[in-house]
PLY file of the C-alpha trace (Angstrom):
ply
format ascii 1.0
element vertex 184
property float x
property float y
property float z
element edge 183
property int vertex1
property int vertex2
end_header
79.60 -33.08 62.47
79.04 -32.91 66.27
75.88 -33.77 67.64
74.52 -31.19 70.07
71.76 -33.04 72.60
70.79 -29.72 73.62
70.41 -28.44 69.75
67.85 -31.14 69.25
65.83 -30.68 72.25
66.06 -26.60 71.60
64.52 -27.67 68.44
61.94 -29.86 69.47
60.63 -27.13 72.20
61.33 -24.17 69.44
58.94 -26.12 66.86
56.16 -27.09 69.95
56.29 -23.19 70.37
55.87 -21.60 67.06
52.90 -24.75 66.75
50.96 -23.38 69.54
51.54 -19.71 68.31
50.02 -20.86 64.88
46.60 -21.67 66.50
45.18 -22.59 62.97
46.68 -25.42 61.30
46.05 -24.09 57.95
48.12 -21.28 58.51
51.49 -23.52 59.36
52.37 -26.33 57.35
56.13 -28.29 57.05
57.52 -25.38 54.66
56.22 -22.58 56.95
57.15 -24.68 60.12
60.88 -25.13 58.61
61.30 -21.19 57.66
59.95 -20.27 60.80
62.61 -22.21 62.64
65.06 -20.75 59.78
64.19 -17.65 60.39
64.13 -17.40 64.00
67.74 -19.15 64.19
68.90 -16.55 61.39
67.68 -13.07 63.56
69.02 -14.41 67.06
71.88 -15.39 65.19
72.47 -11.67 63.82
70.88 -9.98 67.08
72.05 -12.23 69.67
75.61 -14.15 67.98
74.17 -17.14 68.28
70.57 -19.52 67.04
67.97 -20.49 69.52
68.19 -24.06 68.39
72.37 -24.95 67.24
70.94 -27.22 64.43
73.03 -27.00 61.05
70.31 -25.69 57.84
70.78 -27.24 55.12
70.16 -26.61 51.20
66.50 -28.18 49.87
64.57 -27.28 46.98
62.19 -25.14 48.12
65.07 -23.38 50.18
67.25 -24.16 53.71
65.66 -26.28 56.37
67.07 -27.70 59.24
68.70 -31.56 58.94
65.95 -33.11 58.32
67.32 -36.16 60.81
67.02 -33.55 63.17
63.89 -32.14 62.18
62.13 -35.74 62.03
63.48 -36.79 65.45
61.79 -33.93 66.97
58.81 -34.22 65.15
58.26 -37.73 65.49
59.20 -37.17 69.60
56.99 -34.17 69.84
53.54 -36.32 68.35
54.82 -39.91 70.28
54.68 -38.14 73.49
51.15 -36.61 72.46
52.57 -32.54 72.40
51.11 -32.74 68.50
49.08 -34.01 66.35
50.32 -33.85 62.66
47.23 -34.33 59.93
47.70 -34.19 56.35
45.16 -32.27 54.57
44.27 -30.56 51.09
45.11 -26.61 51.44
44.19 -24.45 48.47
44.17 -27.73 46.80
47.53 -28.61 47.60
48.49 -31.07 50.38
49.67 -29.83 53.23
50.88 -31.50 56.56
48.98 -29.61 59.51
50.61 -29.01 62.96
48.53 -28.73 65.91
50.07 -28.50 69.27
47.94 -30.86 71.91
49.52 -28.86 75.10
51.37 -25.69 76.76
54.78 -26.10 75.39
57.87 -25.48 78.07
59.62 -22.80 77.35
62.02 -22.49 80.18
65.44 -23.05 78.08
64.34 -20.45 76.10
65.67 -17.07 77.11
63.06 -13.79 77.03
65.47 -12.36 73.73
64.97 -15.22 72.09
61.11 -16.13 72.78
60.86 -12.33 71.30
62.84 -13.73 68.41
60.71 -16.31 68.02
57.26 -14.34 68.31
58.14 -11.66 65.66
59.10 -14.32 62.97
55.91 -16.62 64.19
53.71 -13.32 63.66
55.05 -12.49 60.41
55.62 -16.08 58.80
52.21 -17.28 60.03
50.01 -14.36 59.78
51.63 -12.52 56.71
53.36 -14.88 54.42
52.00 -18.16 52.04
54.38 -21.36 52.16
55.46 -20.05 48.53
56.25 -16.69 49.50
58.12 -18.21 52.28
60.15 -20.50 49.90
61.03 -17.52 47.54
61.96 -15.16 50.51
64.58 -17.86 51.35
66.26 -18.34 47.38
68.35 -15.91 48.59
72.19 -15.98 47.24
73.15 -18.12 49.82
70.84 -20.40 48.84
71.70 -20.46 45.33
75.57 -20.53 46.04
74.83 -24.32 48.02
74.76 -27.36 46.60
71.54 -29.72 47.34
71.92 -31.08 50.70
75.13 -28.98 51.51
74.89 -27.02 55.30
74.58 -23.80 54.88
76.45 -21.90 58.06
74.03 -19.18 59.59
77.18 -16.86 59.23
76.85 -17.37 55.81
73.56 -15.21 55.80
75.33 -12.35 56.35
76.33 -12.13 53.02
73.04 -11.71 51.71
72.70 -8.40 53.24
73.84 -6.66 50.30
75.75 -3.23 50.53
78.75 -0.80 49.45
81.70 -1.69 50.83
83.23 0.97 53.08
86.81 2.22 54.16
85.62 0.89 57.39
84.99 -2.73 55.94
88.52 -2.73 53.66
90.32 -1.74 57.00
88.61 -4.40 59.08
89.23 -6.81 56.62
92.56 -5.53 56.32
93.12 -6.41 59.85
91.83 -9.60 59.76
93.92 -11.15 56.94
96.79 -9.38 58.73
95.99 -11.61 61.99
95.78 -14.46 59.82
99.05 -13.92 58.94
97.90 -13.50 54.84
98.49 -9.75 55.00
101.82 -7.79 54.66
0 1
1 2
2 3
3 4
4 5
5 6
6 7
7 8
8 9
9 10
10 11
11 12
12 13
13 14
14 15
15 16
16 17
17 18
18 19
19 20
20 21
21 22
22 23
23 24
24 25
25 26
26 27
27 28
28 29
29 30
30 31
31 32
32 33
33 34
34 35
35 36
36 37
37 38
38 39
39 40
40 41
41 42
42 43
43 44
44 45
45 46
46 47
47 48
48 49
49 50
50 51
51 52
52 53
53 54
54 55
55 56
56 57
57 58
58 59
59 60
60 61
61 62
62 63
63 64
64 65
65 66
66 67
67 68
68 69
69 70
70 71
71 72
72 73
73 74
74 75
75 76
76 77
77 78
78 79
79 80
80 81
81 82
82 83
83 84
84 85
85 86
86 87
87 88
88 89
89 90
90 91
91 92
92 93
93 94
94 95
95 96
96 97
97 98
98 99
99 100
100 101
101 102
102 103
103 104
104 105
105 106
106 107
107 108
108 109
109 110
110 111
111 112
112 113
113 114
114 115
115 116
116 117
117 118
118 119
119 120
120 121
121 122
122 123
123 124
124 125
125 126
126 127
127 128
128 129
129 130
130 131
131 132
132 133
133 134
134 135
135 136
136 137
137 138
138 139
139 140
140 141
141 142
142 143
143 144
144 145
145 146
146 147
147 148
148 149
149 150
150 151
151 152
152 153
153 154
154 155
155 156
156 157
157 158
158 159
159 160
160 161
161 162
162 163
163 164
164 165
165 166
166 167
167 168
168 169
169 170
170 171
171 172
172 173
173 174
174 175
175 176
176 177
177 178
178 179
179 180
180 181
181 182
182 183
């Protein structure tokens, strides 16, 4: 796999952001700080053709996160350099690892479609959704298909939009295998 330097530090500001978003540490712990990185590479993947942060996802229990070598480094980066703190804590009775961001993060890389991005799945996965209900949103078929610890591509996520197939699609595909020299 190549290793993007810009991928990790995308991450590292993307997870500093969606921490100071989630002013309450109770409401954003490592499962809800993983799908909301998930999630906002999976929408500006399907809005924009591309993730905020280029990290692979890859298949976990409870459901995709990013590499988790990439998702330590930036961790680990973001509380050495004093951005945030990182407490572990009894939620509900259940430990949880609380996130609280120490400063502003920068945002500049960050382009306004994709801070949007980033807001609307913040909102919704902080505000409106448990860790759980998080990890079952994401045991999608995808999901299930993967192996543990196999990447799962964000184009495969596609696929779990679930539809009829339309003339439209057969011809496209059609056209496709055709370029690829498999059709007659």
């Amino acid at each position: 796999m190549i290793f993007k330097a810009d991928g990790n530090v995308k991450l590292e500001m993307l997870m500093h952001y969606i921490i100071w978003k989630c002013k309450d540490p109770t409401t954003l712990g490592a499962t809800k700080l993983n799908k909301s990185l998930l999630y906002s590479d999976i929408f500006s993947y399907i809005e924009l053709g591309k993730s905020i942060t280029e990290v692979s996802y890859i298949k976990r229990q409870f459901g995709p996160v990013p590499n988790p070598k990439d998702f330590l480094q930036a961790k680990e980066k973001l509380q050495n350099e004093g951005k945030i703190a990182i407490t572990k804590n009894l939620y509900h009775g259940m430990p949880q690892h609380q996130f609280v961001a120490l400063e502003r993060p920068d945002i500049s890389m960050f382009t306004p479609e994709e801070i949007s991005i980033a807001d609307i799945v913040i909102e919704e996965m902080c505000q409106k959704y448990t860790a759980s209900s998080m990890s079952e949103l994401s045991h999608d078929i995808i999901w299930e298909a993967a192996e543990i610890g196999e990447e799962i591509p964000l184009h495969a996520f596609f696929a779990s939009r679930i539809g009829e197939i339309n003339e439209g699609d057969i011809q496209w595909a059609k056209s496709q295998a055709k370029q690829l020299g498999m059709g007659h």
